[in-house]
C-alpha positions as a LaTeX table, in Angstrom:
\begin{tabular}{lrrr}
\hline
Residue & $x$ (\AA) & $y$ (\AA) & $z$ (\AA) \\
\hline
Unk1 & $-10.30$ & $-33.90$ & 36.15 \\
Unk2 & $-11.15$ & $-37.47$ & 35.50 \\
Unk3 & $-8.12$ & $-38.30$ & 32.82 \\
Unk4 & $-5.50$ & $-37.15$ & 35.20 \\
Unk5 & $-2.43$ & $-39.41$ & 34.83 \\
Unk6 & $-0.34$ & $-39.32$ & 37.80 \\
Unk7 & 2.70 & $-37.56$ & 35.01 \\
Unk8 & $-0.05$ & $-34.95$ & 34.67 \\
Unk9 & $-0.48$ & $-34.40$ & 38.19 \\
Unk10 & 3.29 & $-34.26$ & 39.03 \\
Unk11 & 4.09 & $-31.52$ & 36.35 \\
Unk12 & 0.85 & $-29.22$ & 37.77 \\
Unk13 & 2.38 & $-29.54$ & 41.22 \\
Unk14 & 5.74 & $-28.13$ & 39.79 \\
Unk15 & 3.44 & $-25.60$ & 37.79 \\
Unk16 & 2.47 & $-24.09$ & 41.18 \\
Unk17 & 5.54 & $-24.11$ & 43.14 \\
Unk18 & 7.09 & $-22.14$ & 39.34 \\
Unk19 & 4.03 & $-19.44$ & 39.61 \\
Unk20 & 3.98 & $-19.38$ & 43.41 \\
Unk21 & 8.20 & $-17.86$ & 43.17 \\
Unk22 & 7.15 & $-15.76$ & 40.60 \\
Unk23 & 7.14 & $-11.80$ & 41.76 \\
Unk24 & 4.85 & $-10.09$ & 40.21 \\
Unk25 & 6.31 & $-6.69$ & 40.86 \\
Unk26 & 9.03 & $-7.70$ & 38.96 \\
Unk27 & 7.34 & $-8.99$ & 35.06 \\
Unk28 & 8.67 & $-7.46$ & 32.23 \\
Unk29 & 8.19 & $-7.73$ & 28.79 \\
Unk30 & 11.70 & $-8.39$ & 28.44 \\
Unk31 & 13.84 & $-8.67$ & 25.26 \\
Unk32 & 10.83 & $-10.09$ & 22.96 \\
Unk33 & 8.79 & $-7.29$ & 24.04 \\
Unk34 & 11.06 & $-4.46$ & 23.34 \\
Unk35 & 11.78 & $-5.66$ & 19.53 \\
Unk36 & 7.96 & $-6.25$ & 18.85 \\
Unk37 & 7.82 & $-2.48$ & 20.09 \\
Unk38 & 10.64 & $-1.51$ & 18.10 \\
Unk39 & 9.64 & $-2.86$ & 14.85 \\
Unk40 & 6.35 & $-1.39$ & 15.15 \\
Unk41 & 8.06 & 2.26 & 15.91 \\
Unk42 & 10.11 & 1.26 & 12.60 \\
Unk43 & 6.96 & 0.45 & 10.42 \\
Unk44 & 5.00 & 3.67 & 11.98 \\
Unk45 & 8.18 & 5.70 & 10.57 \\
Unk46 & 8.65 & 4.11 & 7.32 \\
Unk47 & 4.58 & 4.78 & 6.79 \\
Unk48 & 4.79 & 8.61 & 7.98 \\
Unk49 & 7.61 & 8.65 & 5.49 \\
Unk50 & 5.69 & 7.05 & 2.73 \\
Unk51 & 2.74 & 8.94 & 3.08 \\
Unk52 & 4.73 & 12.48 & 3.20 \\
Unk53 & 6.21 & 11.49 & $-0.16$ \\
Unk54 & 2.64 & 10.61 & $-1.92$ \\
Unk55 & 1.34 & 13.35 & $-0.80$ \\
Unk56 & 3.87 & 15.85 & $-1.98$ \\
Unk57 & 2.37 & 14.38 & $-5.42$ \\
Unk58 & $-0.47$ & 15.71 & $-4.85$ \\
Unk59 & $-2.00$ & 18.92 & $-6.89$ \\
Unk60 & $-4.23$ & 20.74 & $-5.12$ \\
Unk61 & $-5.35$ & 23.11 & $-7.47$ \\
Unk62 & $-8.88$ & 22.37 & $-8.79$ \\
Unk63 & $-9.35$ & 22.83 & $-12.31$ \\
Unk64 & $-12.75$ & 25.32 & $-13.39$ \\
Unk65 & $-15.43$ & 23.15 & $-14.41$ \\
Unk66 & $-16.52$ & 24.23 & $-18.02$ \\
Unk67 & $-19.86$ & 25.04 & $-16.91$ \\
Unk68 & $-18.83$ & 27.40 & $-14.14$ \\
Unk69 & $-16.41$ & 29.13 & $-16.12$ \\
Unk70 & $-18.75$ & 30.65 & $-18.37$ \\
Unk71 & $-21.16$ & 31.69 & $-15.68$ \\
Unk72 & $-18.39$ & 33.43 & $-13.39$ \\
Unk73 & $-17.40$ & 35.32 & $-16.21$ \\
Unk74 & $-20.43$ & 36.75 & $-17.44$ \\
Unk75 & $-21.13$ & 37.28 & $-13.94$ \\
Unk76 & $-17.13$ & 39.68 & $-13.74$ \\
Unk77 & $-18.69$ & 41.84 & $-16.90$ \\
Unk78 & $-21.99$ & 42.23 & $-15.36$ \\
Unk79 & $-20.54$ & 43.60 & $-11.99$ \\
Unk80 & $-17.99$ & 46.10 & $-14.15$ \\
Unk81 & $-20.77$ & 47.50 & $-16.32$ \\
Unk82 & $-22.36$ & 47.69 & $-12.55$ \\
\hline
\end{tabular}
């Protein structure tokens, strides 16, 4: 690195000797990791929620369209006169 003040070059070296102590066995996501995880639990809920309430709106029952209505019963009186 050509623009390497000697400032820079101090604070790397303490960089090093920071990761060198670090165990990686022992990382965790700590306190920040468990609320991230948390509120995303929270907004998963709240959308379950959301979406069993819309669709209990819903009407599943198809209204006849007015051209099939007429054919499916003319078809009925055919069949009974048989």
């Amino acid at each position: 690195m050509p623009d390497m003040t000697p400032s820079t070059s101090l604070a790397m070296t303490h960089f090093v000797t920071i990761a060198k102590e670090l165990d990686k066995d022992k990382v965790t996501p700590g306190v920040l990791g468990f609320i991230v995880f948390a509120v995303m639990g929270l907004a998963v809920w709240a959308l379950m929620k959301s979406m069993n309430r819309h669709m209990g709106k819903v009407d599943f029952e198809e209204a006849p369209e007015a051209g099939t209505e007429a054919e499916t019963s003319a078809a009925g009186t055919k069949a009974e006169k048989g």
